[in-house]
N, C-alpha and C positions, 0 to 999 in steps of 0.2 A: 567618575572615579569610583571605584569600587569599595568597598570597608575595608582599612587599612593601607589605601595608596595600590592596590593593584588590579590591575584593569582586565576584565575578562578577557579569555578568550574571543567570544563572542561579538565585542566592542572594539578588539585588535583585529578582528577579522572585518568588521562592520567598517573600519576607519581607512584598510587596506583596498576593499572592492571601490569606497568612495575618490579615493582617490584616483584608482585606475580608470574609475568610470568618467571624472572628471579631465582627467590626462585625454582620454580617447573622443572628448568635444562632445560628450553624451550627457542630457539632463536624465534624473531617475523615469520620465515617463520617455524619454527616448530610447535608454537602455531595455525597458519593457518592451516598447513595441520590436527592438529587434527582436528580441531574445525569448519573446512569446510571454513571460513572468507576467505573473500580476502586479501592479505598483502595489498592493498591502504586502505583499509578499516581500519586494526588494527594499520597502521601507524600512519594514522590520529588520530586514539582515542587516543594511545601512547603518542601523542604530544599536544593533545585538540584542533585539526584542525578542529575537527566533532562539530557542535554546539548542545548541548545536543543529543547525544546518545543515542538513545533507549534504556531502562532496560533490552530489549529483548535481544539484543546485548550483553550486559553485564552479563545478566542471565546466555549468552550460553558460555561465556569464564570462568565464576566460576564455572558451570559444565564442561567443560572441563579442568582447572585446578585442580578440586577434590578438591574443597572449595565452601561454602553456601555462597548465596548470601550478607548476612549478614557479612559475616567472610570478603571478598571481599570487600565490603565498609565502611567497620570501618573507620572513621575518613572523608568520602565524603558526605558534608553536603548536608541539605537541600532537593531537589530533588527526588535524588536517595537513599536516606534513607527510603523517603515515598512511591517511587516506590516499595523499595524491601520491604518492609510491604505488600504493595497490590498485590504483583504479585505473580504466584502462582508456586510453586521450581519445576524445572525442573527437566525431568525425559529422559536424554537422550537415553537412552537405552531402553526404553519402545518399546515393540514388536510393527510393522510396522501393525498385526493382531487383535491389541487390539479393547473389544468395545469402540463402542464410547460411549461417555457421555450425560449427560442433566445437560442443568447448573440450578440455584437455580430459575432462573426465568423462565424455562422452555425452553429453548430454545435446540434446538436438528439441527436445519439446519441454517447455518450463510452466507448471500448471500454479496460480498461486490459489490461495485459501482467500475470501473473500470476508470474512467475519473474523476479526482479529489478526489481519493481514493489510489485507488491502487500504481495512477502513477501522474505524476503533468506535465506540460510547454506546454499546447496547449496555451496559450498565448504568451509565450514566441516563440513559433513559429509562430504565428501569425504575430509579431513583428521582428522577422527574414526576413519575406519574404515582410514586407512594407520598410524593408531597402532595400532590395535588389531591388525592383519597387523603392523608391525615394517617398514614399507617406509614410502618417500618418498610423498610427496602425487604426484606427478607420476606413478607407476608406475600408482598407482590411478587418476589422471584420464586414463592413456595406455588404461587398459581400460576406464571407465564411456565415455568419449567415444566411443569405434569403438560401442558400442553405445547409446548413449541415442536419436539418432535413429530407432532401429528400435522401442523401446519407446513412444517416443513417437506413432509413427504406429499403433501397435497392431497390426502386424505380428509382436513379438516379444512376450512374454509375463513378466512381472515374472518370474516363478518361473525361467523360462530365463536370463534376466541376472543372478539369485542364485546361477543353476550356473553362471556363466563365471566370475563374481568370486570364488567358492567354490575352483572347481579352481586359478585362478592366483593367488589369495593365500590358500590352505590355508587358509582361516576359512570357516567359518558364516557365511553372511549374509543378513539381511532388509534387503536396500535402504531397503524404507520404514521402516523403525522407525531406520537410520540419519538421513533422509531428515528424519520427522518430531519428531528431538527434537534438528536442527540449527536446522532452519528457523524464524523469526520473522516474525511482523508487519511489516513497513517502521513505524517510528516516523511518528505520524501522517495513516497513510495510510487510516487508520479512520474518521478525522476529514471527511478530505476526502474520499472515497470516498461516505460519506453525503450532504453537503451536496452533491456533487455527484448521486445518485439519485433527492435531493429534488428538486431544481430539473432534472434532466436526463432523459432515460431512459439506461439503462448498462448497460455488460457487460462481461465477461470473454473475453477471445480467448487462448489459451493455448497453446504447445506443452508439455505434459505427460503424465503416465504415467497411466495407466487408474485409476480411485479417488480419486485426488490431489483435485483439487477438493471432491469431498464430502467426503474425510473432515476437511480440513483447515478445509470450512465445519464441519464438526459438531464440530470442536475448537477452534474460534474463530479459530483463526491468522489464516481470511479476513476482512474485514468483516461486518458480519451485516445486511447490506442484499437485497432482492429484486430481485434482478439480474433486467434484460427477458430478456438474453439471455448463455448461456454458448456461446462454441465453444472446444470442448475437443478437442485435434488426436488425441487414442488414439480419439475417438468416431467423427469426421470419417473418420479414416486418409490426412489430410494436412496440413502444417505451414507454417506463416508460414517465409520468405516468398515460398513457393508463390501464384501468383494466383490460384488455385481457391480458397483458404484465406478470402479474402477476399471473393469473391466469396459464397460462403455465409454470411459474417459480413454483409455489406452487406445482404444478402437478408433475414437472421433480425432485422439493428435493424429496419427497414420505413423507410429513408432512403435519402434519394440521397446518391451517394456524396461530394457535398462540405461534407456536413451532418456527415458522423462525423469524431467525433477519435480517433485511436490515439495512445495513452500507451505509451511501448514503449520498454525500456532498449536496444535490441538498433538500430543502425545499418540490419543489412540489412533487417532488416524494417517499420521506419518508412520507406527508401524505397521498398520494394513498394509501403505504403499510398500512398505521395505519388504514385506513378505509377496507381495505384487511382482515382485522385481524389479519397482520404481526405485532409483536413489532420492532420498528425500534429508531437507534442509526445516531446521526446527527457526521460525520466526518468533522473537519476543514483541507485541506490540507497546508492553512501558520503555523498551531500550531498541526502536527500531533502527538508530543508527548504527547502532554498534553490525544489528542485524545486514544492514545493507550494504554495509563493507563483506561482511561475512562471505554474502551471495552473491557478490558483485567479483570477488578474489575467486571462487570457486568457478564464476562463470566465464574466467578467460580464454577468450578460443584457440582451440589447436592451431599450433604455428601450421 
């Protein structure tokens, strides 16, 4: 129970899936293996450990329990009411072969941002490795900053930016193993990521470090979807929001350019795309829920 006698959201949502999953002869590790979820994942929800849940989430346990989304959250106010209004019912069995769509604003190729989209804690690791030197966050993001651009364009070399941050804060450093065990998932973005590769074609447009993308798909961090297309700025050797950047990303979806959506936390770069003649969708990654409703309502396909 909550401070005061009233019970979260989160925990009225948690007590709602437990019983449906109980109703339908299912233990928590049985509802996983259908439903693909990880058991830390559906514990959490089970108990409202998860701080708003994706719809996505939710979407995919009422189709794997064999109830509408609606039927599912009878009596889970607020939120998730309005979610499963806007979200559109899943179709879990829909052939792996199907075409794709065009949603109502036209959009046919959906590129997201992969640093502060996809995945979120390069600050957090930032902040990781000024503890471990004994220096402020700031000192270290006043030397990763002067050089991360150059890394990123593939110009400069991981190994050489673990000797500048080496020499000016006396530590040993493997950027990526900082790097890789700050970094998360964006809550939710798994969810929507898929439902969007199902119904859409997609990809990834990135300014990142040489490696990054695969190893982070082979560690699951990414989604585990088959992306049409990735551009990857250390591959390219140039960065959003560069107009060549785009231009080669325009080229690799096989759309014209007011067909594609860029998902992109970053300001400057979503106006590149809108002058590109991409339409583009601004991602918060402190509020990604709110975000995924957003892009999930925008992305309903033409009747």
């Amino acid at each position: 129970m909550e401070s005061g006698g009233v019970v979260s959201e989160e925990k009225q949502l948690g007590r709602v899936l437990q019983v449906a999953r109980r109703e339908a002869g299912l233990t928590q590790q049985g509802l996983c293996q259908k439903s693909g979820l990880s058991y830390s994942t559906l514990a959490k929800i089970e108990r409202g450990a998860i701080k708003a849940p994706s719809v996505f989430t939710i979407q995919h346990i009422a189709a794997t329990l064999g109830v509408s989304l609606d039927q599912l959250l009878q009596g889970v106010p607020n939120r998730y009411q309005l979610a499963a209004a806007q979200a559109e019912p899943a179709v879990p069995d829909e052939p792996a072969a199907a075409a794709k769509k065009i949603s109502k604003n036209g959009v046919r190729f959906v590129y997201f941002d992969m640093n502060g989209c996809l995945v979120r804690g390069i600050k957090q690791a930032l902040a990781n490795l000024a503890d471990d030197a004994g220096v402020t966050t700031d000192v270290v993001e006043g030397i990763f900053w002067q050089h991360n651009e150059e890394v990123n364009r593939g110009v400069m070399s991981i190994d050489q930016l673990n000797t500048i941050l080496a020499e000016r804060l006396h530590l040993m450093v493997d950027w990526y193993q900082y790097y890789l065990n700050a970094v998360e998932a964006t809550p939710g973005m798994a969810e929507l990521t898929e439902w969007v590769a199902e119904n859409y074609r997609a990809g990834i447009l990135t300014n990142t470090m040489p490696t990054l993308v695969d190893r982070m798909r082979g560690n699951g961090t990414l989604p585990q979807v088959a992306f049409d297309a990735i551009v990857d700025s250390s591959q390219v050797h140039m960065l959003k929001p560069e107009p060549e950047m785009y231009s080669i990303a325009a080229e690799r979806a096989g759309a014209e350019p007011h067909e594609i959506l860029l998902i992109d936390d970053d300001i400057a770069n979503l106006v590149a795309a809108s002058r590109a003649g991409w339409q583009t969708m601004s991602f918060d990654p402190n509020a990604p829920e709110e975000s995924i409703v957003h892009v999930s309502t925008a992305l309903q396909p033409a009747d």
